[in-house]
PyMOL Python script that loads the backbone (N, CA, C, O; Angstrom):
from pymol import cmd

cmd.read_pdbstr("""\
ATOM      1  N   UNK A   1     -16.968 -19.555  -4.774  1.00  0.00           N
ATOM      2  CA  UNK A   1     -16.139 -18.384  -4.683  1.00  0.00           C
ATOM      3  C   UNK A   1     -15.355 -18.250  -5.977  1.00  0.00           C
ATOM      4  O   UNK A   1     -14.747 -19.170  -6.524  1.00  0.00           O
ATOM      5  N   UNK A   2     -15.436 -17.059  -6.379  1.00  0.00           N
ATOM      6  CA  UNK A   2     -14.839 -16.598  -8.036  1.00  0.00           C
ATOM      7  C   UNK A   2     -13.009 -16.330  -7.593  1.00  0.00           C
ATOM      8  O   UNK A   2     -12.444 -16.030  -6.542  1.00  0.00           O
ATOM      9  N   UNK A   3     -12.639 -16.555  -8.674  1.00  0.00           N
ATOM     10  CA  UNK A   3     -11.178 -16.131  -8.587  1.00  0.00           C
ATOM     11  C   UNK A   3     -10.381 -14.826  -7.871  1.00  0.00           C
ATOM     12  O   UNK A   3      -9.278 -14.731  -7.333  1.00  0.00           O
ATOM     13  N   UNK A   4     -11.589 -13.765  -8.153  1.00  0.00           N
ATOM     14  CA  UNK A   4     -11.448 -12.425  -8.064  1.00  0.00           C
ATOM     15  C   UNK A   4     -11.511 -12.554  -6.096  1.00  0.00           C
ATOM     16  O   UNK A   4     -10.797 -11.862  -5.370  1.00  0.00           O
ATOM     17  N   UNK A   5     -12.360 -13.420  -5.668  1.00  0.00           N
ATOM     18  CA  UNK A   5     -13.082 -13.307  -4.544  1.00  0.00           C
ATOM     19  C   UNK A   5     -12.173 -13.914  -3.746  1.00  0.00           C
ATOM     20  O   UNK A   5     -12.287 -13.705  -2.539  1.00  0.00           O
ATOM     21  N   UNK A   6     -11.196 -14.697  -4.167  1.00  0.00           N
ATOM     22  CA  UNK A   6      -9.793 -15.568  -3.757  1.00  0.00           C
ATOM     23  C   UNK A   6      -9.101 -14.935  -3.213  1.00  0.00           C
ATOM     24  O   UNK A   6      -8.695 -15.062  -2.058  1.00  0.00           O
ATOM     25  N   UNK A   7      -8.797 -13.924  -4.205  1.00  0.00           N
ATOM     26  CA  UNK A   7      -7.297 -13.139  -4.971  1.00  0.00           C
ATOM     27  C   UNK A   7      -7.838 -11.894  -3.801  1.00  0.00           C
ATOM     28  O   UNK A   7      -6.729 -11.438  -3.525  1.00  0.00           O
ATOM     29  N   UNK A   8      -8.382 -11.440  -3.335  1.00  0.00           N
ATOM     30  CA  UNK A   8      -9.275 -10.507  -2.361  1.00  0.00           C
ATOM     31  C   UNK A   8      -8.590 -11.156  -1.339  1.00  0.00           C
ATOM     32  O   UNK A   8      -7.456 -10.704  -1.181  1.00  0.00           O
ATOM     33  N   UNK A   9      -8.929 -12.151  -0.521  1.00  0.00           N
ATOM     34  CA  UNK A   9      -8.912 -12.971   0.848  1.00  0.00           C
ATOM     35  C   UNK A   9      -7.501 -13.131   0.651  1.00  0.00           C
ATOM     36  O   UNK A   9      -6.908 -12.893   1.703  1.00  0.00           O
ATOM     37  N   UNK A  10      -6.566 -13.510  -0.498  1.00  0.00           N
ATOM     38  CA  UNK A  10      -5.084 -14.022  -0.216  1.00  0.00           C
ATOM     39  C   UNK A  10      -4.699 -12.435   0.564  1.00  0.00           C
ATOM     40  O   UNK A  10      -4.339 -12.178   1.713  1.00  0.00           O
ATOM     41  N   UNK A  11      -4.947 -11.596  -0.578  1.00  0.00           N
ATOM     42  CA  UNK A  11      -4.331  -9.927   0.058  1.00  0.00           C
ATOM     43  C   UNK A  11      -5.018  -9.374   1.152  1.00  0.00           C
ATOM     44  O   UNK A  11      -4.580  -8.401   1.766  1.00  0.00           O
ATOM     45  N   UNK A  12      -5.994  -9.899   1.409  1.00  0.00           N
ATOM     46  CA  UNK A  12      -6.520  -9.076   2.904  1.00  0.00           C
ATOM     47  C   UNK A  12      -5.263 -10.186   4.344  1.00  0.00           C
ATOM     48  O   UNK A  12      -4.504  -9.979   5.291  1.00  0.00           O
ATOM     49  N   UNK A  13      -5.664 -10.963   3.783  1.00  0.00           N
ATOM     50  CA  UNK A  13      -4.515 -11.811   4.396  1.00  0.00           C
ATOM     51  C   UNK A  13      -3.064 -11.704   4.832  1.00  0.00           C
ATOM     52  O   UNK A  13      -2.355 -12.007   5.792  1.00  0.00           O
ATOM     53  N   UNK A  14      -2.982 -11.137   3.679  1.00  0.00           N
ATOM     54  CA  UNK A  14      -0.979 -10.688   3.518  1.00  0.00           C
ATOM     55  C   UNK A  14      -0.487  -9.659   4.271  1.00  0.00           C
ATOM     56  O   UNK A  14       0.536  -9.614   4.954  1.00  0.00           O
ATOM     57  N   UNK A  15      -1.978  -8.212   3.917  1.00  0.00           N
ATOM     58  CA  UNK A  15      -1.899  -7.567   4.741  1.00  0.00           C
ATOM     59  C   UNK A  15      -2.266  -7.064   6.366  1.00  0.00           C
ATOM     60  O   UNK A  15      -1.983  -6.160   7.151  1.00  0.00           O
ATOM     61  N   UNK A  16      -3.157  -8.406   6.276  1.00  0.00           N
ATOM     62  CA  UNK A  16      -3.396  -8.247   7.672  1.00  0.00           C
ATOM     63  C   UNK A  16      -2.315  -8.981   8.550  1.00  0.00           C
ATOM     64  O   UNK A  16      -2.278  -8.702   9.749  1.00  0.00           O
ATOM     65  N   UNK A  17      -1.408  -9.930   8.018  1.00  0.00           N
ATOM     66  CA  UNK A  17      -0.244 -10.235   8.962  1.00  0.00           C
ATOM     67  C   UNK A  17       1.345  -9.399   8.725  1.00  0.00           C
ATOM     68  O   UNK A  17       2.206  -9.260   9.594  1.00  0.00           O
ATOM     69  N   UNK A  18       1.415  -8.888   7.204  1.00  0.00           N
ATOM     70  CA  UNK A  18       2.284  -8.331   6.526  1.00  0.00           C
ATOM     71  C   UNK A  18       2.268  -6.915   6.524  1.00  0.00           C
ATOM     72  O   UNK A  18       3.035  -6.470   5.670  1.00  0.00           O
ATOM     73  N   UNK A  19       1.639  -6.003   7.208  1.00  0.00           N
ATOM     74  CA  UNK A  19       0.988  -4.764   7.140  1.00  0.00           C
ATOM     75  C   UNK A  19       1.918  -3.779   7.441  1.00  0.00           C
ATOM     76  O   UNK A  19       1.772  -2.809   6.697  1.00  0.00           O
ATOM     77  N   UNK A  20       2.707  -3.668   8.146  1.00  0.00           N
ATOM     78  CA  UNK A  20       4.016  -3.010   8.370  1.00  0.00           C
ATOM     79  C   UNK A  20       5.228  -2.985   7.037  1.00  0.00           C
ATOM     80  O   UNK A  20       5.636  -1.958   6.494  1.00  0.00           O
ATOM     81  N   UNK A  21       5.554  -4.085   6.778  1.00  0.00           N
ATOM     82  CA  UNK A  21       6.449  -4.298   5.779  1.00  0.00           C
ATOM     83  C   UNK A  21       5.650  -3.588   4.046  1.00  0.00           C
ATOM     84  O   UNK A  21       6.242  -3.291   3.008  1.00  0.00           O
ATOM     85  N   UNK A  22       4.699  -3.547   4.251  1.00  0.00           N
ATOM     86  CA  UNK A  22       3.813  -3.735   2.666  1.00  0.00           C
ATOM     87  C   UNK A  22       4.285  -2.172   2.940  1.00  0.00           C
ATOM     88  O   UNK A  22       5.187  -1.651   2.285  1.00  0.00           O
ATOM     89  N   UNK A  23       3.598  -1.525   3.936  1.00  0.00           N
ATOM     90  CA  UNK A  23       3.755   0.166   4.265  1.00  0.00           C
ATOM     91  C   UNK A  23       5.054   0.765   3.928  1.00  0.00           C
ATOM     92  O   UNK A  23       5.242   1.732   3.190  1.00  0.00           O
ATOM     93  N   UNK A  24       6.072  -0.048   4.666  1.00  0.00           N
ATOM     94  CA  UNK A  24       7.358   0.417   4.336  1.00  0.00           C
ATOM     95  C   UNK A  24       7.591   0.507   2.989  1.00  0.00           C
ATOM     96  O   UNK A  24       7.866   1.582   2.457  1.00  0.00           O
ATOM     97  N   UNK A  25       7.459  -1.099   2.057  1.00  0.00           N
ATOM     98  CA  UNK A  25       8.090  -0.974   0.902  1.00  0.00           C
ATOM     99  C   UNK A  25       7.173  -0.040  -0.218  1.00  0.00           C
ATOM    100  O   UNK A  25       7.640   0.092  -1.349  1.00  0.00           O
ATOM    101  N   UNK A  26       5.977   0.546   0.094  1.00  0.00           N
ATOM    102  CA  UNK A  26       5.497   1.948  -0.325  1.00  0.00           C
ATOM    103  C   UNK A  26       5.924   3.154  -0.221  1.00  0.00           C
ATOM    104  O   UNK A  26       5.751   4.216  -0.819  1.00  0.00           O
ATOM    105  N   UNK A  27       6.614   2.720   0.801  1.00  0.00           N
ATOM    106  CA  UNK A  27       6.945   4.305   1.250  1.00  0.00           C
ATOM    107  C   UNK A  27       8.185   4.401   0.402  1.00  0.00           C
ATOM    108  O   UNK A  27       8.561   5.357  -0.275  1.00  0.00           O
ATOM    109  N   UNK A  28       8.901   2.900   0.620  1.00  0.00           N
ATOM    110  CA  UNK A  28      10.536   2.966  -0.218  1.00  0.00           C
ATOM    111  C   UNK A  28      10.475   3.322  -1.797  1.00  0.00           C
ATOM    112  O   UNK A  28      11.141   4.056  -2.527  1.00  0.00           O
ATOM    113  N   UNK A  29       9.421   2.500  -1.976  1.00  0.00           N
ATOM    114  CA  UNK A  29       8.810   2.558  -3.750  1.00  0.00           C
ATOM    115  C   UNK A  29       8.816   4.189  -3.753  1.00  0.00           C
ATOM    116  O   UNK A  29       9.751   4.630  -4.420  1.00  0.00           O
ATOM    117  N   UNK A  30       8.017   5.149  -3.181  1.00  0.00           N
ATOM    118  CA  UNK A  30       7.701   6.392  -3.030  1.00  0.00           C
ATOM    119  C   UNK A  30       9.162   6.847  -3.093  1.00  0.00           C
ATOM    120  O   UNK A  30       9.553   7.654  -3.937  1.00  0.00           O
ATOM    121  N   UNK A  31       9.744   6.440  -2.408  1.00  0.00           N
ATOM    122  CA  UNK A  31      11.215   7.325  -2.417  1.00  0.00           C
ATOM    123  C   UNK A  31      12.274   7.312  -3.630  1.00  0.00           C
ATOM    124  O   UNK A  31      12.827   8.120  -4.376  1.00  0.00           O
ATOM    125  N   UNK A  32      12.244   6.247  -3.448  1.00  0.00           N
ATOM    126  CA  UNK A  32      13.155   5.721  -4.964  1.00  0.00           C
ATOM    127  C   UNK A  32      12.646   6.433  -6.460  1.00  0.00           C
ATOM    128  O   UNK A  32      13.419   6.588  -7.406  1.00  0.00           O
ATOM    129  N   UNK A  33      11.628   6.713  -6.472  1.00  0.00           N
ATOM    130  CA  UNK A  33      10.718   7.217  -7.300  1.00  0.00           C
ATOM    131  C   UNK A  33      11.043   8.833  -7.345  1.00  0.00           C
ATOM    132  O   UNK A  33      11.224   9.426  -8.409  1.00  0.00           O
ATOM    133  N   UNK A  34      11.088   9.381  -6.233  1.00  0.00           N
ATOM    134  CA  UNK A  34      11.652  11.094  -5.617  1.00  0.00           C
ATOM    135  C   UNK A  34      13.006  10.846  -6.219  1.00  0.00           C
ATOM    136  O   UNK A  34      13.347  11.451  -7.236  1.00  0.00           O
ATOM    137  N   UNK A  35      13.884   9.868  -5.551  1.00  0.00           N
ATOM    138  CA  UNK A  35      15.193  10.099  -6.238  1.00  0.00           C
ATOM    139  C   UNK A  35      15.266   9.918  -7.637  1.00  0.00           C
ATOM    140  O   UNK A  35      16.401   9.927  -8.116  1.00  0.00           O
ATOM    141  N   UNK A  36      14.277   9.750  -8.425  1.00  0.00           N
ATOM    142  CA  UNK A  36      14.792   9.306  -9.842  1.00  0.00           C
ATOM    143  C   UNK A  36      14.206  10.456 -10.908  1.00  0.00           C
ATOM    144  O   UNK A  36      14.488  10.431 -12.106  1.00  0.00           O
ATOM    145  N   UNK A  37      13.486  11.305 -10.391  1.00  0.00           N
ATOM    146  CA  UNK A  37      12.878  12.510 -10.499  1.00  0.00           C
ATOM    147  C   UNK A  37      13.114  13.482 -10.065  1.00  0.00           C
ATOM    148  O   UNK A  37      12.303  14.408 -10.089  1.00  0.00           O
ATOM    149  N   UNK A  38      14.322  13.578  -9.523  1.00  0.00           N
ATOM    150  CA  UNK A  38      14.813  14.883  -8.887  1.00  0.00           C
ATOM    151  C   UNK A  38      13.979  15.574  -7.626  1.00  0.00           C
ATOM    152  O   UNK A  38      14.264  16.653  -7.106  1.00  0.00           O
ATOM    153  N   UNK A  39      12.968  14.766  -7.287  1.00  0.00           N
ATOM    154  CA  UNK A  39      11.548  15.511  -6.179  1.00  0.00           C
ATOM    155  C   UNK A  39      10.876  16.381  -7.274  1.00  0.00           C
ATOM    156  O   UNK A  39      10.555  17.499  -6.870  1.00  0.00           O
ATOM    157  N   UNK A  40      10.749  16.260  -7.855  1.00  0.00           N
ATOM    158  CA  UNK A  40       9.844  17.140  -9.177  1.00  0.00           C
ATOM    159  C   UNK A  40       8.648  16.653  -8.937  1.00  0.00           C
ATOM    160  O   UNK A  40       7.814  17.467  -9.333  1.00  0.00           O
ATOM    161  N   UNK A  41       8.029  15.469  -8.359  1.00  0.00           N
ATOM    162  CA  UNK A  41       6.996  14.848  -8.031  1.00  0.00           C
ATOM    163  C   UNK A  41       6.510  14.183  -7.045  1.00  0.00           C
ATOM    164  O   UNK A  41       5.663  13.291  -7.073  1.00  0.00           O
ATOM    165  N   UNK A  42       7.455  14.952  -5.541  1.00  0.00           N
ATOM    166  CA  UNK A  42       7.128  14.495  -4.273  1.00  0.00           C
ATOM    167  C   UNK A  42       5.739  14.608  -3.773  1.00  0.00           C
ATOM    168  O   UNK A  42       5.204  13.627  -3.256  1.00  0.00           O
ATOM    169  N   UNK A  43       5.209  15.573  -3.874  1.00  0.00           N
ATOM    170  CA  UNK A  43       3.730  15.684  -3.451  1.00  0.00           C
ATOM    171  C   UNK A  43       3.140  14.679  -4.055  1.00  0.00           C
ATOM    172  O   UNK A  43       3.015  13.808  -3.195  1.00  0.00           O
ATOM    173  N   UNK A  44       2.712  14.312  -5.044  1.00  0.00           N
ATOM    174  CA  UNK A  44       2.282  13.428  -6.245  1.00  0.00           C
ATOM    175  C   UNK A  44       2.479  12.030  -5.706  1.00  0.00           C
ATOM    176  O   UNK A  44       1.520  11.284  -5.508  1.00  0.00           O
ATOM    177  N   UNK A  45       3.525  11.739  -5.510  1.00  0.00           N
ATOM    178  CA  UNK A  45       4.291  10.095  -5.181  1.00  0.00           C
ATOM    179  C   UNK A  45       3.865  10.123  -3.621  1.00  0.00           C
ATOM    180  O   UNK A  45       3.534   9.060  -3.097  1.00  0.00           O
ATOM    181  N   UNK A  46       3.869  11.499  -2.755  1.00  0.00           N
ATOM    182  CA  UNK A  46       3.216  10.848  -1.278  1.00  0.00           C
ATOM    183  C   UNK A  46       2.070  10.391  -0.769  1.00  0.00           C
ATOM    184  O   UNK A  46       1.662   9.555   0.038  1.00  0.00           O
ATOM    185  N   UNK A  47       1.500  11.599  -1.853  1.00  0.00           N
ATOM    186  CA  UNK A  47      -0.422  11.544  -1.870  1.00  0.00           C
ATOM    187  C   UNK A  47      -0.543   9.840  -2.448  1.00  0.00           C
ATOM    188  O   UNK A  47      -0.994   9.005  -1.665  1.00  0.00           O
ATOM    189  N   UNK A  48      -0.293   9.600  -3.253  1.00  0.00           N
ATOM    190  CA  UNK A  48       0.406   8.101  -4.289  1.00  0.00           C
ATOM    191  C   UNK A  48       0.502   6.763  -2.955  1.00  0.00           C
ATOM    192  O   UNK A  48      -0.310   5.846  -2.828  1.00  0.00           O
ATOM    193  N   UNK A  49       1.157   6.896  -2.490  1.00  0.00           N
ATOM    194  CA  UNK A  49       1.576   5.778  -1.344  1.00  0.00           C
ATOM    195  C   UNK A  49       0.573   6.124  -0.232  1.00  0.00           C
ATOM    196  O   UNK A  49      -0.200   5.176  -0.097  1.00  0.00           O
ATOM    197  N   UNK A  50       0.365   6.890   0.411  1.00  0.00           N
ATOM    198  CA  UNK A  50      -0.943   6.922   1.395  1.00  0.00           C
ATOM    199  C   UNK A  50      -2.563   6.758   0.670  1.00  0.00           C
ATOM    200  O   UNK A  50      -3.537   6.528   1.387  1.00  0.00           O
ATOM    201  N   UNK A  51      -2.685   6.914  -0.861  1.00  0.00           N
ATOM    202  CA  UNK A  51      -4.035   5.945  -1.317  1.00  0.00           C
ATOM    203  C   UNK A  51      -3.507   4.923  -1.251  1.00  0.00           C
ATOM    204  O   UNK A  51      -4.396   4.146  -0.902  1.00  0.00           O
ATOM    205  N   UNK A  52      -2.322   4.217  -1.396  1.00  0.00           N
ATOM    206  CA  UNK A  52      -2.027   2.858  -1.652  1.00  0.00           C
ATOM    207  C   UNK A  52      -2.548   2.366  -0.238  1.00  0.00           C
ATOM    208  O   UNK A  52      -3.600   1.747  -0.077  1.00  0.00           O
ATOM    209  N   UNK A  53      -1.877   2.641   0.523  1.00  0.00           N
ATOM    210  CA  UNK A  53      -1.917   1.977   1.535  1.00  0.00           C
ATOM    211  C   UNK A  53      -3.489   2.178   2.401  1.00  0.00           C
ATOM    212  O   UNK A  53      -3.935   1.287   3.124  1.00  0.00           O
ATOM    213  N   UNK A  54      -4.123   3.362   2.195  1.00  0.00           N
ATOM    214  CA  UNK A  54      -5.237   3.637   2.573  1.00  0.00           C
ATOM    215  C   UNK A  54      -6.306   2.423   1.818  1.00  0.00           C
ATOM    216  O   UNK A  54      -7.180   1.896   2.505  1.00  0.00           O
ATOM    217  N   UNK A  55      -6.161   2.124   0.620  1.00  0.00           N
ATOM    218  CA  UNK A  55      -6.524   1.232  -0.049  1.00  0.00           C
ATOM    219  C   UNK A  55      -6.745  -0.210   0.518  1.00  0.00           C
ATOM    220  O   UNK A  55      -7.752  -0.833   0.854  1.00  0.00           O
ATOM    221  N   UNK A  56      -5.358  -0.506   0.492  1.00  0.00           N
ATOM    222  CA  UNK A  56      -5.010  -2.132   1.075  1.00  0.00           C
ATOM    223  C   UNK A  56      -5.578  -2.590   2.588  1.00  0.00           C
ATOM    224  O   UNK A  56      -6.046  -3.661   2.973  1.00  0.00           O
ATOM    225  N   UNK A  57      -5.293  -1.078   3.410  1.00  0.00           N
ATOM    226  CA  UNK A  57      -5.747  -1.619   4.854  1.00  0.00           C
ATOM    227  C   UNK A  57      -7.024  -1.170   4.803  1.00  0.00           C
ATOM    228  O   UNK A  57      -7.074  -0.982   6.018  1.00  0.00           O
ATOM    229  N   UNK A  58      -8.080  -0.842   4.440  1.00  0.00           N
ATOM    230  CA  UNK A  58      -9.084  -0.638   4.425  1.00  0.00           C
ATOM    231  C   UNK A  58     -10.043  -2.070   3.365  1.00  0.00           C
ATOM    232  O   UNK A  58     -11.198  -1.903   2.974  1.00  0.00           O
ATOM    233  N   UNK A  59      -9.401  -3.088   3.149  1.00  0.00           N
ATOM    234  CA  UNK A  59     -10.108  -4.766   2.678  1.00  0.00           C
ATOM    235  C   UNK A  59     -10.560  -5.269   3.280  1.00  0.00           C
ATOM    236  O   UNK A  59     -11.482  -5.985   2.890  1.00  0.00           O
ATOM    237  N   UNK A  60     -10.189  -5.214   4.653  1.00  0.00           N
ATOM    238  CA  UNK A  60     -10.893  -5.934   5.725  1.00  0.00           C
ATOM    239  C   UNK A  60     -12.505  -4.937   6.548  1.00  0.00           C
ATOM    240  O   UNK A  60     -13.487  -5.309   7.190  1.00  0.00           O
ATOM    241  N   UNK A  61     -12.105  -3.877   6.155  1.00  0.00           N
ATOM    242  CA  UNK A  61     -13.031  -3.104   6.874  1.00  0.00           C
ATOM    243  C   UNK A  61     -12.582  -2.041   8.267  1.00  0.00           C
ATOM    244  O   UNK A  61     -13.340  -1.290   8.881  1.00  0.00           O
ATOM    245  N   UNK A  62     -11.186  -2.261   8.489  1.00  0.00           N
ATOM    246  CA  UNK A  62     -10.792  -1.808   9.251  1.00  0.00           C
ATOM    247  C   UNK A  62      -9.113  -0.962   9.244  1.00  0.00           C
ATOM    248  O   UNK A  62      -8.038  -1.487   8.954  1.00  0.00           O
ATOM    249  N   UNK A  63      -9.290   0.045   9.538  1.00  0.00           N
ATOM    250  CA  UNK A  63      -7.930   0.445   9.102  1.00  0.00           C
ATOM    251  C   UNK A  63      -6.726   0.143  10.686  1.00  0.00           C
ATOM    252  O   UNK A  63      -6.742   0.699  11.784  1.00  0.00           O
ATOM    253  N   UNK A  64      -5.916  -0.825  10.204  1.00  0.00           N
ATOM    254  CA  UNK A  64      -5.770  -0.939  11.620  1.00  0.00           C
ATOM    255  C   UNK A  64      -4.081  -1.330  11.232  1.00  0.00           C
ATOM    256  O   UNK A  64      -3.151  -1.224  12.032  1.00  0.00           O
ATOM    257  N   UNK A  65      -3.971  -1.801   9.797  1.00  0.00           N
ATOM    258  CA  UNK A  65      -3.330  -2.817   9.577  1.00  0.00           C
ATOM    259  C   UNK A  65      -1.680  -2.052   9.085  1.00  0.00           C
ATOM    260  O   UNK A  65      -0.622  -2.679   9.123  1.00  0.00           O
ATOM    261  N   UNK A  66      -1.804  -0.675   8.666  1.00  0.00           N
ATOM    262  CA  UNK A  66      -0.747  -0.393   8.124  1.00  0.00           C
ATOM    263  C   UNK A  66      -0.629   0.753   8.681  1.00  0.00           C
ATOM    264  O   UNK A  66      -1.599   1.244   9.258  1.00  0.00           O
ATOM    265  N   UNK A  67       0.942   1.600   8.600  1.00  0.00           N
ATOM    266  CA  UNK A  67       0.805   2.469   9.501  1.00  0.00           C
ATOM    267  C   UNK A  67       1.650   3.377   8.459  1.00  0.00           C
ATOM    268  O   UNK A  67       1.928   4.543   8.740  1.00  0.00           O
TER     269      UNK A  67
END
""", "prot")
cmd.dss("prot")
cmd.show_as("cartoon", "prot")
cmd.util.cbc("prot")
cmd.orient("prot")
């Protein structure tokens, strides 16, 4: 197993027990981001955090993990 193939299994991992919290602090990242931009780039930063997270819970094969 390659490094890459590790580094895969630690984060399918994290998020498959961590999956709530990872969501939130996207969403917070997303916000903090609105406030520092005046919302000049809310659409942008939401679309932004739902690939993120569409991303992460979709490693395992299943979207189950983040909400």
């Amino acid at each position: 197993m390659g490094f890459l193939d590790d580094a895969k299994d630690k984060l399918t991992d994290a998020v498959n027990s961590q999956g709530d919290k990872i969501g939130d602090a996207l969403d917070k990242a997303a916000d903090l981001a609105s406030d520092k931009t005046g919302g000049k780039f809310d659409a942008k930063l939401e679309l932004g955090a739902e690939k993120a997270k569409d991303a992460l819970d979709s490693l395992d094969g299943k979207n189950d993990d983040i909400s």
